[in-house]
ZABA-615549 format. One record per residue (C-alpha): z, y, x; residue in one letter. Coordinates in pm, whole numbers, padded with zeros to 5 digits, always signed. Layout:
BEGIN
ZYXA...
END
This chain:
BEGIN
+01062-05007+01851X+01266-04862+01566X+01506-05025+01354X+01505-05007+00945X+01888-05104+00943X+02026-04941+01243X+02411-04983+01132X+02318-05322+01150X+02339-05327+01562X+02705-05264+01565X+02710-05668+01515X+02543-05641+01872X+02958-05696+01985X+02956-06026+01845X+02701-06158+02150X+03042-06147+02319X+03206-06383+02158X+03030-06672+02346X+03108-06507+02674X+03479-06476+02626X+03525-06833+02480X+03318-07016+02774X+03590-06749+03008X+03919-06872+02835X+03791-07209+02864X+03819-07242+03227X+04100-07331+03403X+04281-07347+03754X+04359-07643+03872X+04541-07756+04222X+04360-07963+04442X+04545-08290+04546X+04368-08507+04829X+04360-08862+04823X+04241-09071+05123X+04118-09313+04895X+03846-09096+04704X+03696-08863+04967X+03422-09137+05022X+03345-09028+04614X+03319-08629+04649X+02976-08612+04738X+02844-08797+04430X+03047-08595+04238X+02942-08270+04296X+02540-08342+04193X+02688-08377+03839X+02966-08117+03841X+02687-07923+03954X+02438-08036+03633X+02752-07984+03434X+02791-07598+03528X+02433-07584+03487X+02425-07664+03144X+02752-07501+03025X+02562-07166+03149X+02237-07252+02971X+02464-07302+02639X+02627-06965+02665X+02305-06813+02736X+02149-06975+02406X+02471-06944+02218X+02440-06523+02334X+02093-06561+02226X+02161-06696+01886X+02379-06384+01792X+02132-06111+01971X+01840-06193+01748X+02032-06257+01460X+02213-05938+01436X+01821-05767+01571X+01662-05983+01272X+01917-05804+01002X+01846-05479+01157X+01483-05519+01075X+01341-05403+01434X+00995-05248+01355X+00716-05221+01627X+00465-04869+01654X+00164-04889+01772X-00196-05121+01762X-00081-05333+01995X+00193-05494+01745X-00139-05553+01499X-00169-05944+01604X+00204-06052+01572X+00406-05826+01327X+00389-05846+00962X+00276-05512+00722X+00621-05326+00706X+00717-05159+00334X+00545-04852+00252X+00626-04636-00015X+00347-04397-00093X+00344-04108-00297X-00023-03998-00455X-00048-03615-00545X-00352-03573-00739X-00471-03238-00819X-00545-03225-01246X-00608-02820-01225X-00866-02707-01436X-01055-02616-01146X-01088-02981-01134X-01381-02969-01355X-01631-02770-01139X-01925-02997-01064X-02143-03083-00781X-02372-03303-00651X-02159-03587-00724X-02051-03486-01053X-01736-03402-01175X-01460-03297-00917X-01183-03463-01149X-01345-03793-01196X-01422-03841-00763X-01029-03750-00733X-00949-03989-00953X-01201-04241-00799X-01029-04162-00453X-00663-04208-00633X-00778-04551-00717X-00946-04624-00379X-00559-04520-00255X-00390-04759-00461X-00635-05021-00364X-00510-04975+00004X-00139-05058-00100X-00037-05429-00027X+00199-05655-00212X+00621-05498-00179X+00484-05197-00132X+00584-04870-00357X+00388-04628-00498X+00437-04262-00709X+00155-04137-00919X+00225-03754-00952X+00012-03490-01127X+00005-03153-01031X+00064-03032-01351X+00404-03162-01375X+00563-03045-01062X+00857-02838-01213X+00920-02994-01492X+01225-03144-01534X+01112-03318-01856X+00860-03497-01665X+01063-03586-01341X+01163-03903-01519X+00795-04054-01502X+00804-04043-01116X+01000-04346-01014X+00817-04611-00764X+00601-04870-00907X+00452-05225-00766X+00234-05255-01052X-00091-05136-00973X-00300-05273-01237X-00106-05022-01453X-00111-04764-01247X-00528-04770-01228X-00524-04703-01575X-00295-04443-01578X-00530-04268-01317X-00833-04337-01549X-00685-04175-01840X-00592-03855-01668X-00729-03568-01764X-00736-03198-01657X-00445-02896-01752X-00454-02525-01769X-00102-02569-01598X-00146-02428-01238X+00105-02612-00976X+00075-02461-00603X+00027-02773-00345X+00310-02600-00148X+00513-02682-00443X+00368-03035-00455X+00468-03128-00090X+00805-03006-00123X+00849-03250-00456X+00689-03531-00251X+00945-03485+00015X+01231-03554-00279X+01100-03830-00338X+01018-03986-00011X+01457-03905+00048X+01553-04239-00151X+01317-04481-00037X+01398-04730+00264X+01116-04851+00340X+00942-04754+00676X+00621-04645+00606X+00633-04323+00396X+00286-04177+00331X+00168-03857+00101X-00185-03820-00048X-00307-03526-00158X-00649-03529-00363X-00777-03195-00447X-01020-02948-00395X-00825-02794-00201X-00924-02439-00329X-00771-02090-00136X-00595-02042-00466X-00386-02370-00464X-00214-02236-00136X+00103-02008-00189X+00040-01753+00034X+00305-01510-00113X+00521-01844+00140X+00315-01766+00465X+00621-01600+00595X+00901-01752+00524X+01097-01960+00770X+01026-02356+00799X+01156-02591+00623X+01225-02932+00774X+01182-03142+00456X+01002-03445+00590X+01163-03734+00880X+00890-03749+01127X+00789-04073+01058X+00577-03956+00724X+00185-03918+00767X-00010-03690+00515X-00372-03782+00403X-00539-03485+00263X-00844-03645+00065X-01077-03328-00069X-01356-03336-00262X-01642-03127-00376X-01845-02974-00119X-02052-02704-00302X-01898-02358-00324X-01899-02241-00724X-02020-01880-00839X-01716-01759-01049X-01596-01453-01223X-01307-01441-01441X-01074-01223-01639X-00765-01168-01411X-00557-01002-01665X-00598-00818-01973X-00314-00517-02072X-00270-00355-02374X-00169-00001-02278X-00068+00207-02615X+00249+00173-02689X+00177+00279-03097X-00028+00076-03304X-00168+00145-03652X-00462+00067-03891X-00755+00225-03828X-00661+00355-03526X-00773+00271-03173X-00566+00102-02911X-00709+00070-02549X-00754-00271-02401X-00768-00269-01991X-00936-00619-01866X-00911-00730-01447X-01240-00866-01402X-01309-01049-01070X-01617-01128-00847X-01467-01497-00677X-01805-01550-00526X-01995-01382-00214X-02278-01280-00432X-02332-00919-00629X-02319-00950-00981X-02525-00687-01164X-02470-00591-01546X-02201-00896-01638X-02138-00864-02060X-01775-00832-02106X-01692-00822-02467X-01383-00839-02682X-01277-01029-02986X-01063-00947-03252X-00921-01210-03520X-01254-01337-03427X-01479-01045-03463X-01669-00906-03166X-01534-00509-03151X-01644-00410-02829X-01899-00497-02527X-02000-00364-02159X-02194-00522-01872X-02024-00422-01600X-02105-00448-01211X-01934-00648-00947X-01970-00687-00523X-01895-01016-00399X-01532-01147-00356X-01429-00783-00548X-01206-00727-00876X-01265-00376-01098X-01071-00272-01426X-01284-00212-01733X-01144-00057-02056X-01182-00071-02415X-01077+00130-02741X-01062-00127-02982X-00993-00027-03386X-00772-00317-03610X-00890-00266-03977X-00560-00474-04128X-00205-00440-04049X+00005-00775-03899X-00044-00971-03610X-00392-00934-03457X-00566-01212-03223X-00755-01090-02923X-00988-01219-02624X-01154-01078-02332X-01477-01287-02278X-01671-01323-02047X-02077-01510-02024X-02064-01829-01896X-02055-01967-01554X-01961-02256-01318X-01598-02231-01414X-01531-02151-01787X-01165-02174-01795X-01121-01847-01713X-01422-01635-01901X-01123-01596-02195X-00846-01412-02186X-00604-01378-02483X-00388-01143-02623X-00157-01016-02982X-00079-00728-03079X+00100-00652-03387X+00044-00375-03656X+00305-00284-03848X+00273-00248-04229X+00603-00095-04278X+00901+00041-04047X+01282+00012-04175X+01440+00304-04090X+01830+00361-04116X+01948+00786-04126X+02316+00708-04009X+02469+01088-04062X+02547+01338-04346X+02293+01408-04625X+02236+01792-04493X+02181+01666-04157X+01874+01448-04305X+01667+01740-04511X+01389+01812-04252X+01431+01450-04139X+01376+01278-04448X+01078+01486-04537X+00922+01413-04161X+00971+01051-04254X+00854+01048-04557X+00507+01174-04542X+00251+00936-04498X+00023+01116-04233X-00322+00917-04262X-00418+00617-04489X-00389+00405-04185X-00012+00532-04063X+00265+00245-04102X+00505+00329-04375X+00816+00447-04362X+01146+00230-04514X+01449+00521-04539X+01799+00402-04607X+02100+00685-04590X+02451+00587-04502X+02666+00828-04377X+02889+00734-04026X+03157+00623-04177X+02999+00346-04443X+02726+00184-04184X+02785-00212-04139X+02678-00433-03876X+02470-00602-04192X+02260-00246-04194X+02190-00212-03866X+02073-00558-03823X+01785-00518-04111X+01660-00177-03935X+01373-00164-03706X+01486+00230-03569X+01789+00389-03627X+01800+00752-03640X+02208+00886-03576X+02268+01261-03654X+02619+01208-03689X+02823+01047-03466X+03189+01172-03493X+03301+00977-03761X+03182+00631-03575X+03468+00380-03478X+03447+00145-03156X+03358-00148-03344X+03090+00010-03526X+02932+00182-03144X+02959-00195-03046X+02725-00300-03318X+02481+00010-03215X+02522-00177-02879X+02436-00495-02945X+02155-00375-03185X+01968-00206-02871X+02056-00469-02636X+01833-00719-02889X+01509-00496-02882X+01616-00213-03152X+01587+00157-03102X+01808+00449-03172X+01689+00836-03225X+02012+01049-03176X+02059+01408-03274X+02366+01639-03202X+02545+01747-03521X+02596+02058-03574X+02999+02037-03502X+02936+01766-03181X+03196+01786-02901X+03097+01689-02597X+03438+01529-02483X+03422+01313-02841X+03050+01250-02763X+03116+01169-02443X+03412+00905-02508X+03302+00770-02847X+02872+00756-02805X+02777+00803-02467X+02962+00597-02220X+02948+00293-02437X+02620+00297-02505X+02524+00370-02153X+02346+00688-02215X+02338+01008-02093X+02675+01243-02114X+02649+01633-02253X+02813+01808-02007X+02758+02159-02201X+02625+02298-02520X+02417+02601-02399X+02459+02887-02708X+02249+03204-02759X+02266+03424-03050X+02273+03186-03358X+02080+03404-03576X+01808+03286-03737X+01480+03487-03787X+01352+03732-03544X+01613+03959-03485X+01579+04216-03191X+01746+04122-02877X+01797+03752-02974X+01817+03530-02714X+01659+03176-02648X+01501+02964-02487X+01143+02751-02525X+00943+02439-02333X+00887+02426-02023X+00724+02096-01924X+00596+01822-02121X+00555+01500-02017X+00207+01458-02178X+00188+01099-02031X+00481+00984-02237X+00346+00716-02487X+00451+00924-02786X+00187+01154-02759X-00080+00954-02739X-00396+01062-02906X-00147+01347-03058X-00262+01668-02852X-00590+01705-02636X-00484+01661-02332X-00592+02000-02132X-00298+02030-01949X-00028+01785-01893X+00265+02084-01743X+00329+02364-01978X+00467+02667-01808X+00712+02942-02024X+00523+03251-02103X+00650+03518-01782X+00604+03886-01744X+00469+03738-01416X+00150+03649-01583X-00090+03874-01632X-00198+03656-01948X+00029+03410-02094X-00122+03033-02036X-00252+02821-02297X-00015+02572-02440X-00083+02237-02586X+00237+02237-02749X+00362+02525-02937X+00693+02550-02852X+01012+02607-03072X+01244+02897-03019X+01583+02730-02929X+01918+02905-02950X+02168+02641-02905X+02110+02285-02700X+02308+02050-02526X+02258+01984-02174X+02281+01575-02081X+02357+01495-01728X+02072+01241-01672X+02138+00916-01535X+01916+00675-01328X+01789+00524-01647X+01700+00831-01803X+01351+00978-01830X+01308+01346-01926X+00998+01397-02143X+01040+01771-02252X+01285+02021-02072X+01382+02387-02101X+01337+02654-01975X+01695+02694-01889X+01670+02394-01703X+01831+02175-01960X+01676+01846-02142X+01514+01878-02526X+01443+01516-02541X+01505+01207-02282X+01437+00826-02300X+01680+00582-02195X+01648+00242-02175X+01968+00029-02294X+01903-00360-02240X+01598-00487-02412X+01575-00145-02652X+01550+00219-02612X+01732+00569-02701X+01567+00881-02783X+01807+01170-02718X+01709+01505-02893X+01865+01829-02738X+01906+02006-03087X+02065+01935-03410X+01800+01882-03700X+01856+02199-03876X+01760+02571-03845X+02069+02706-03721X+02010+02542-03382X+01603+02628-03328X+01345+02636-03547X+01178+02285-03463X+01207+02149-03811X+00936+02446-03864X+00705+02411-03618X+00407+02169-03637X+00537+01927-03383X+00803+01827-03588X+00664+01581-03833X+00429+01394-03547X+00708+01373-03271X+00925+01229-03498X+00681+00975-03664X+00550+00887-03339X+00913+00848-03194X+01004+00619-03430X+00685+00407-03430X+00708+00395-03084X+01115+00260-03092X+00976+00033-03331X+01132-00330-03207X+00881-00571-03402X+00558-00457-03211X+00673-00428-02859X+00489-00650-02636X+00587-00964-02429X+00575-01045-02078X+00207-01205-02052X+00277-01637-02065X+00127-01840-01869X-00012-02193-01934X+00331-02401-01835X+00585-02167-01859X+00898-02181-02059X+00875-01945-02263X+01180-01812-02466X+01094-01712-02811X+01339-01459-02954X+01378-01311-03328X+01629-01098-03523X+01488-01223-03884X+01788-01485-03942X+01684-01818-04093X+01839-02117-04194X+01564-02376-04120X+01428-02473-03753X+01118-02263-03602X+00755-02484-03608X+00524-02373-03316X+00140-02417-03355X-00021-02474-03065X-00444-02369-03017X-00488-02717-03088X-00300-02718-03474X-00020-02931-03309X+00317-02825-03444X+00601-02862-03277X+00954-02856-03494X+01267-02713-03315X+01596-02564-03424X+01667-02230-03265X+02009-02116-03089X+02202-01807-03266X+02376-01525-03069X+02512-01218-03276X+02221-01100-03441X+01947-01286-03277X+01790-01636-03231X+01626-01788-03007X+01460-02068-02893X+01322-02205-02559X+00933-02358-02594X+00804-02565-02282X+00518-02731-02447X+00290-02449-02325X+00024-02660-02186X-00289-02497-02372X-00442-02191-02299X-00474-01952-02617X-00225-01826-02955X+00064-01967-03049X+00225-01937-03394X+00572-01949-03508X+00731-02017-03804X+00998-02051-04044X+00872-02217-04338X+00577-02057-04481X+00715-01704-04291X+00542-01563-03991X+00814-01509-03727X+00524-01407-03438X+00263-01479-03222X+00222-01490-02858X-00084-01542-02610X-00092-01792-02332X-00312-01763-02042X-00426-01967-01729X-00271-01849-01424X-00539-01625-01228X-00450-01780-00899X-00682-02083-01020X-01000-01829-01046X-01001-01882-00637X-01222-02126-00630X-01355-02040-00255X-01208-02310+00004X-00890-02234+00204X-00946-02281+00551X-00802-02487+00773X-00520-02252+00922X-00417-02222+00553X-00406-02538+00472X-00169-02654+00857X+00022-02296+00792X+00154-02514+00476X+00224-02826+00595X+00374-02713+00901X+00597-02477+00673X+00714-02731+00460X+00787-03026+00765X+00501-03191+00813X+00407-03267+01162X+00050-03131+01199X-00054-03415+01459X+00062-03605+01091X-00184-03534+00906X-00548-03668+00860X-00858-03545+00677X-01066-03810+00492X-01360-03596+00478X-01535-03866+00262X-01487-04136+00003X-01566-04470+00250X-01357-04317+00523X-01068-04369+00317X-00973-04707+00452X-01022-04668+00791X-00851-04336+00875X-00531-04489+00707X-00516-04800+00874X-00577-04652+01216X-00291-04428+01116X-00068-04629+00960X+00201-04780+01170X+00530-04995+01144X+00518-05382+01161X+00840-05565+01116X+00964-05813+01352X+01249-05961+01195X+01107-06293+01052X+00996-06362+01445X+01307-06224+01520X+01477-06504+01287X+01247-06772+01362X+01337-06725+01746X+01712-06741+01686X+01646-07052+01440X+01465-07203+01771X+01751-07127+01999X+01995-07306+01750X+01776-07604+01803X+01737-07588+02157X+02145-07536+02184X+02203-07835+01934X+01940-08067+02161X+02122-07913+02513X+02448-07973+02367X+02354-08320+02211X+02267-08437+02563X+02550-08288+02761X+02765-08519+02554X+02587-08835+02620X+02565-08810+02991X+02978-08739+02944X+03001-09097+02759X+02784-09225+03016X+03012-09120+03294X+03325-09218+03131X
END
């Protein structure tokens, strides 16, 4: 027997109270004989007798009377079958998980998974008797604190039916780990006894965290809950799906290609011979291959893929139909950039190689090129802000305040080319640029002969490995050989370069730092030009100063495509996001200032009004109505701030069963009592495994009716005591 209201039983003391007032009511009294009433004694003592009798009967009723009350307040409840004929049903509060994945919408012989989970959600509520509580929960909304306010208990059911019928499925993929442990919240405030979970799903491997299958337990449930796992669909789908799609170039202009790398996956046991994959671009097919697949296998299959206009491009990976078609689409964005604001921060000599670099337009497709000069001393915060790259040649004449705004301007996405000047000191460097930007410190200038032209004897130094990998030379140089050795007496003939190599005479050596990358060093051992990364942006650093009195790189053919290609690649406005998925907050972030809120367009032409946050230069705004699959727009007004792509999660491509270890490795994990749980393998067993399950039948109304009884049979006890006294008397 267990008790609802076990504080209740400290009232248990009170079943005292009779004792101790029939004890204090007794007394001692002295015994006097008289002569004249011994012949009396023996009639006497048949009624003191009856009298004792009776007193001892009251207290025992009067005890009675405050044992069952105080037991009928606690709300004693009875386990078992055997309590079926004389208990009533205790309170149950049941909480109803029903699995709305897109999955969900496979078919079998029965039809549509959805619509038998939503028959079994209403054959669930059906079960549920009057008092009793009940929480409808999706799977879509676990984790959303928006929707947390829709799961409170209900006792109307007739509501609750049609809330079940008008559910429909949602690209939002919820883990049933992550169900259970939001059922066991729930279940925390309730008081009633019986505290049962449903789960109706389909109860695919994919809906199973398994990334969890080693972490510790976590007691989240009191014993008393039962689970009732209620799957449907019984036929096992034949499923591929795009996993992932990446765009890999980090440079993207008209007319030229950029390579699109698709995860394709076999989710079925069968081969798959000569699948079309093809990809779409602002709704053009571009590209197609069939590609082939073993069973319950995934492969990577690329594409070079050519945008004819500049802006923001729309993309999908497609796949041909099959038993699940939420995932035979993939999207993706990718922007082209029409023009490139670039801000020369230095002096006007310092800029004569660089501005004519800039300046030339290399192909009819090539972005173009914004310039704005300012020297050091005359850049605002107002400048930088507007620029997509900066390129800084001159860095001597900067103040604190204005290295802050460099700061914050590569901490928001922005990125920074910087060249020694020709009169740099590394100390200055060091104290001014370096170690409050975070990048790497010069700790020597390395100084040959600083001739120029081919004098005899003249001493410097060239390339001596390229890092042909680095994104800013792709599609620049055939790529023969990615590690370019120095030319050695050694060697009987010298090797074959990709890159010709500038003489250099004077360089600075940085001392790199664990963000730094080295993508071209020296032969001297120092670096000619190093990425580092610096929040959400990144920093170019060039070893030489931009002029000839340092090498003669402004000469050499590598110039003008390094640099364009460096600063197309620093370029802020094109760089990619995180891939989204279908649910996720997603935080939308832009340094174009407006003065009007942001409208998101969802695939479905829903818009969405909002007014974004501001810090320093950027805004930004957080978007959690990402519910459909496919591009997003946003706006300000009639102006294109950007687009981005969301995608279903490929965890809900694993359509294949999980088994039944996964399934107890998950409810053991989270609490649940395995000997807890029961499997209502089909539809019309729903009713009987839960009522041969179901346990917990209060006794308190008995409990009350007997103590009501034992008032009565004190009153009539009582009643009759005092007549015989009157009798007597």
């Amino acid at each position: 027997m267990t008790f609802l209201n076990p504080l209740v039983l400290i009232g248990l003391v009170a079943a005292a109270i009779p004792i101790l007032l029939h004890l204090f009511s007794l007394r001692k009294l002295r015994t006097i004989e008289f002569s004249t009433l011994t012949f009396i004694k023996e009639l006497q003592r048949t009624k003191i007798r009856r009298l004792k009798l009776r007193q001892l009967l009251l207290l025992i009723l009067r005890t009675l009377i405050v044992l069952t009350l105080v037991l009928a307040f606690a709300r004693p409840t009875l386990r078992g079958s055997l309590a079926g004929g004389i208990g009533s049903h205790a309170k149950t509060t049941a909480i109803v998980i029903v699995d709305d994945s897109f999955s969900m919408t496979v078919n079998d012989e029965h039809g549509e998974l959805f619509k038998q989970a939503k028959r079994a959600a209403t054959g669930i509520v059906d079960l549920l008797k009057e008092g009793d509580d009940v929480v409808l929960v999706k799977l879509s909304d676990i984790g959303r604190a928006a929707l947390d306010i829709r799961h409170y208990p209900t006792r109307d059911y007739v509501l609750l039916k049609k809330e079940i019928e008008g559910m429909r499925p949602s690209y939002v993929y919820r883990s049933i780990d992550d169900a259970l442990r939001y059922a066991s919240k729930l279940l925390a405030g309730t008081k009633n006894f019986n505290k049962e979970v449903y789960v109706v799903s389909d109860f695919q491997s994919g809906a199973f965290d398994v990334r969890a299958a080693a972490s510790s337990q976590e007691k989240l449930f009191p014993p008393e809950v039962h689970c009732f796992l209620v799957p449907v669909g019984k036929r096992s789908a034949q499923n591929l799906g795009v996993e992932n799609v990446a765009i890999s170039t980090a440079i993207f202009e008209q007319n030229k290609p950029f390579i699109v790398r698709a995860r394709i996956g076999n989710h079925s046991k069968d081969n798959v011979r000569d699948h079309v994959v093809s990809v779409f671009l602002n709704g053009t097919r571009v590209a197609q291959r069939g590609i082939d697949l073993p069973g319950e296998t995934s492969s990577e299959i690329e594409f070079s893929v050519v945008p004819n206009s500049t802006g923001y491009a729309e993309g999908f990976v497609e796949l041909e139909n099959d038993d699940f078609e939420a995932d035979d689409r993939r999207f993706f964005v990718v922007s082209i950039p029409e023009h490139i604001r670039v801000l020369l921060v230095g002096k006007p000599s310092d800029f004569h190689y660089i501005r004519l670099a800039l300046a030339t337009r290399l192909s009819a497709g090539g972005s173009a090129f914004e310039l704005q000069e300012i020297s050091a001393r005359q850049v605002s915060s107002a400048q930088i802000e507007q620029s997509d790259v900066v390129v800084l040649a001159g860095s001597q004449d900067l103040s604190s305040s204005q290295v802050s705004q460099f700061l914050s301007f590569l901490k928001n996405g922005g990125g920074l080319i910087l060249f020694p000047e020709p009169a740099i000191q590394p100390s200055s460097f060091n104290s001014t640029v370096a170690k409050p930007l975070g990048v790497p410190p010069i700790n020597d200038i390395d100084r040959g002969s600083a001739s120029s032209g081919n004098v005899p004897g003249e001493s410097f130094v060239e390339f001596e490995k390229v890092d042909l990998r680095h994104p800013v030379f792709e599609g620049m140089f055939e790529e023969r050989e990615t590690t370019m050795l120095r030319q050695s007496p050694r060697f009987s003939a010298p090797l074959q370069r990709v890159v010709e190599s500038p003489r250099v005479r004077i360089s600075v050596r940085f001392a790199p730092t664990p963000r730094s990358n080295s993508i071209i060093t020296l032969s001297n051992g120092s670096t000619f030009l190093a990425e580092q990364l610096v929040g959400s942006g990144r920093v170019l650093l060039f070893g030489v100063a931009p002029n000839l009195g340092w090498s003669d790189f402004p000469l050499k053919g590598l110039f003008v495509p390094l640099l364009r290609r460096a600063v197309s690649y620093l370029n802020r406005h094109h760089a990619q996001p995180d891939e989204s998925l279908a649910g996720d907050d997603i935080l939308l972030k832009s340094t174009v200032r407006t003065t009007v809120p942001w409208t998101v367009r969802d695939p479905a032409n829903i818009d969405r009004t909002s007014t974004p946050s501001s810090s320093g230069w950027q805004q930004s705004l957080r978007f959690s109505n990402s519910d459909l699959i496919g591009v997003y727009s946003v706006t300000a007004r009639d102006f294109l701030l950007q687009k981005f792509a969301v995608n279903l999660d490929p965890r809900e491509s694993k359509l294949a069963k999980a088994s039944t270890d996964e399934i107890e490795t998950t409810v053991r994990r989270v609490g649940i009592d395995p000997a807890a749980v029961r499997y209502v393998e089909q539809p019309q067993d729903l009713e009987r495994v839960v009522l041969q399950s179901r346990f917990g039948l209060e006794l308190w109304k008995h409990f009350l009716a007997a103590a009501l009884l034992l008032a009565l049979t004190e009153m009539i006890v009582a009643r009759a005591g005092k007549k015989e006294a009157l009798a007597t008397s």
